[in-house]
C-alpha positions as CSV (number, residue, x, y, z in Angstrom):
1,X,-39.6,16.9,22.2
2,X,-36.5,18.0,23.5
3,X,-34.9,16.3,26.1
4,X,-34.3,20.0,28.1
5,X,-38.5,20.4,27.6
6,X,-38.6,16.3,28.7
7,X,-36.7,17.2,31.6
8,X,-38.3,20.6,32.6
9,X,-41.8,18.7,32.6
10,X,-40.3,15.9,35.0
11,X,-39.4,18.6,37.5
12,X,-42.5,20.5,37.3
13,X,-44.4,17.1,37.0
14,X,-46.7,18.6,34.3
15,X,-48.0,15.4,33.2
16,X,-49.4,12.3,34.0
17,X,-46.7,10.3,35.3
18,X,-46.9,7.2,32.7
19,X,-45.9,10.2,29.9
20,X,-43.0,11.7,32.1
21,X,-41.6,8.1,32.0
22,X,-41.8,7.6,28.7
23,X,-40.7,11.1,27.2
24,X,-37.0,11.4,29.9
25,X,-36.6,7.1,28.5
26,X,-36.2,7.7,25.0
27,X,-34.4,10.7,24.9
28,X,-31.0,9.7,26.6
29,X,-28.9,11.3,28.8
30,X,-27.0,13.9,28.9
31,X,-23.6,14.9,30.6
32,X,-24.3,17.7,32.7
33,X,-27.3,19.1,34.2
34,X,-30.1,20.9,32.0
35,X,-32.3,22.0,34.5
36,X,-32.8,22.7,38.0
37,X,-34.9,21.1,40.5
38,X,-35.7,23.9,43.3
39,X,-37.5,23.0,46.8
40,X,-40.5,25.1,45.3
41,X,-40.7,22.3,42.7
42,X,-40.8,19.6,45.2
43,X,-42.9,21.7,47.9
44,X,-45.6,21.7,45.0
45,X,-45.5,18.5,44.1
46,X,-46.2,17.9,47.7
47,X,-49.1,20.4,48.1
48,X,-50.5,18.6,45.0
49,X,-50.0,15.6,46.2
50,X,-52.4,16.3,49.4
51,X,-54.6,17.8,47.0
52,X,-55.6,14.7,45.7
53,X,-53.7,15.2,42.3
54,X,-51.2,12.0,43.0
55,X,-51.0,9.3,44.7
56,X,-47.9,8.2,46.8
57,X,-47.1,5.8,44.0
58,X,-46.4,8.8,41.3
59,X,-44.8,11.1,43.9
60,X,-42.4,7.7,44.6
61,X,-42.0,6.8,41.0
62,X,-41.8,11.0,40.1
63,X,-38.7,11.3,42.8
64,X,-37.2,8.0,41.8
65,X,-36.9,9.2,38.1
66,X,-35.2,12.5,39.4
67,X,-33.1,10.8,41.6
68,X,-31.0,8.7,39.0
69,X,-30.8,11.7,36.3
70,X,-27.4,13.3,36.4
71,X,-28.8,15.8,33.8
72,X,-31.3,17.5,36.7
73,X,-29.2,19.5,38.9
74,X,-30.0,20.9,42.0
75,X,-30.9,24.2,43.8
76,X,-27.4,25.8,44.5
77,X,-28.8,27.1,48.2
78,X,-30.5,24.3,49.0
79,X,-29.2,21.4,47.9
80,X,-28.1,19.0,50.9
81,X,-32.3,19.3,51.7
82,X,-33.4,18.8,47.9
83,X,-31.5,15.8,47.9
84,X,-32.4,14.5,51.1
85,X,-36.1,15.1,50.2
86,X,-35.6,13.2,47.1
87,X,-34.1,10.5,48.8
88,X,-37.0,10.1,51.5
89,X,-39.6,10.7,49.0
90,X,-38.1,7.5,46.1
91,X,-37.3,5.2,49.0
92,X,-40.5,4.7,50.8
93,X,-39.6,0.8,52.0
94,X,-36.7,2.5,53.8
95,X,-38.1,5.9,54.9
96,X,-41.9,5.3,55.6
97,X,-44.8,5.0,53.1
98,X,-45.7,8.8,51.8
99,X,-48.5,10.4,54.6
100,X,-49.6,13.4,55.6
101,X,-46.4,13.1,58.8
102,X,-44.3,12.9,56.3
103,X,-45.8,15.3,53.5
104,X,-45.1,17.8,56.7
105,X,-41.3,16.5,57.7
106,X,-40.3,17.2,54.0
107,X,-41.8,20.3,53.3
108,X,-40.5,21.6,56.9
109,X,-36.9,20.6,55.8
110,X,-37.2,22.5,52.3
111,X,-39.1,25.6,53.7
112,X,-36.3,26.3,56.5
């Protein structure tokens, strides 16, 4: 697997969270940004997310992973929000545990 295929499955979340982890960890790094994370990406992740697909736990540990990766760049447009939503979503001691309230606040701020 490719590290660009790794990537474009992390931001898509395409598979079961465990495997995201372990296909972006043994690949590396690389010094500028492969892919791009868009709002739609997150927004589904979200809608997914109140489908019953995740729990808050993988949407945490699934925004965490994207948050550290300098490889993963973001929407040109809209990226003050992406990274904001990011933020709120891998920090949930500091921004409030992941709920339906919040599922909202996020999705608002990326669908303005």
């Amino acid at each position: 697997m490719s590290l660009v295929s790794a990537l474009s499955d992390l931001i898509e979340f395409n598979k079961p969270i465990n495997l995201l982890a372990e296909g972006t960890s043994g690949l590396g790094w690389a010094e500028t940004p492969l892919v791009v994370l868009t709002a739609d990406h997150i927004v589904s992740v979200l809608h997914r997310f109140r489908a019953g697909a995740f729990t808050a736990a993988d949407v945490e540990q699934w925004a965490d992973m994207i948050e550290c990766r300098e490889d993963i760049d973001y929407q040109e447009d809209r990226d003050e929000e992406i990274l904001q939503a990011i933020y709120v979503l891998a920090n949930p001691v500091l921004n409030g545990l992941l709920d339906d309230a919040l599922t909202d606040q996020v999705i608002a701020s990326l669908s303005s």
